[in-house]
C-alpha positions in Angstrom: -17.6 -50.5 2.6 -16.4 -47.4 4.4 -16.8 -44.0 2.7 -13.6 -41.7 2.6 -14.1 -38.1 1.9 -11.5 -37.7 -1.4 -10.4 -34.3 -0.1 -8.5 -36.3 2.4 -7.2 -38.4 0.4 -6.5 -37.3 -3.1 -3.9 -34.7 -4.7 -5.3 -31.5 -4.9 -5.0 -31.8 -9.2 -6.4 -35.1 -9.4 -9.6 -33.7 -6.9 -10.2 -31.2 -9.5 -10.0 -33.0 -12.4 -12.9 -35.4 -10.9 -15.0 -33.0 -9.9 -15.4 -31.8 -13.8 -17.1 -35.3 -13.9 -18.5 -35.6 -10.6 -19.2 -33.0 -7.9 -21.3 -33.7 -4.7 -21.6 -37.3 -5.8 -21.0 -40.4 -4.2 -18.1 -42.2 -6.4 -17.8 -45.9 -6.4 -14.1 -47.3 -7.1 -13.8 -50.7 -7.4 -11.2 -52.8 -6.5 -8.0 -53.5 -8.2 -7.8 -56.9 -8.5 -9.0 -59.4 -10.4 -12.7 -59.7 -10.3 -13.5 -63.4 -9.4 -16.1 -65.5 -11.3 -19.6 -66.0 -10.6 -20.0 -69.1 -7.2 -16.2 -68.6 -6.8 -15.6 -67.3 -3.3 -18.8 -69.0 -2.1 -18.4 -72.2 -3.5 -21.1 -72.7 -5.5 -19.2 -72.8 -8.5 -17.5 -76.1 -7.1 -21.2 -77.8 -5.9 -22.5 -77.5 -9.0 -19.7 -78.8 -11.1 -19.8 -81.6 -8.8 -23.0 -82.1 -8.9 -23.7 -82.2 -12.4 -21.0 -84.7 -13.0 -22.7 -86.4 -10.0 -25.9 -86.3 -12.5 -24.0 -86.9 -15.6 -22.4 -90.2 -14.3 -25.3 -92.0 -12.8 -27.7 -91.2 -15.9 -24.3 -92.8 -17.6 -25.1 -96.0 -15.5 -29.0 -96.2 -16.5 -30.7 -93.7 -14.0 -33.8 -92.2 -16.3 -33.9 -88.5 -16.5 -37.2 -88.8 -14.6 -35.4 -90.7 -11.1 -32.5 -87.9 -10.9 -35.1 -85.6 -11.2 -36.8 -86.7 -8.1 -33.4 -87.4 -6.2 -32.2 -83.5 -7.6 -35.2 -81.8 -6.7 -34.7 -80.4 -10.2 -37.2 -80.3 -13.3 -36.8 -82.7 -16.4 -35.8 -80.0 -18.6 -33.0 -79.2 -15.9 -31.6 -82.5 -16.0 -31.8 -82.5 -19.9 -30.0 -79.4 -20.0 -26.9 -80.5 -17.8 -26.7 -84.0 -19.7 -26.9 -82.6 -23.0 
């Protein structure tokens, strides 16, 4: 993130009118658009999903909670949690 000095960039009025709020501060702005969800830009919002359905389905064809925690690297309670 580059910083801009707002003198350089903002209407003389609009300078002013931030200051009364914030002077000799550093001002974050955030973007404009939309803010994406958690894992979406990465990816890991996809692997999960995929994952747990992985998990849902082959507890669905008789895997115990115990064996998909060993293949998952994930506790009992954390396989409980995503099937129920």
């Amino acid at each position: 993130m580059k910083y801009k000095n707002a003198q350089d960039i903002l209407p003389d009025r609009l300078l002013k009118e931030l200051q009364q709020y914030v002077s000799g501060e550093t001002l974050y702005i955030p973007n404009a658009q939309e803010k994406k969800q958690w894992g979406e830009t990465s990816g890991a919002r996809s692997y999960y999903k995929q994952r747990n359905e992985q998990i849902r389905e082959k507890h669905r064809c008789g895997i115990k909670i115990e064996a998909l925690a060993d293949e998952y690297n994930l506790s009992v309670d954390s396989i409980r949690k995503i099937l129920y």
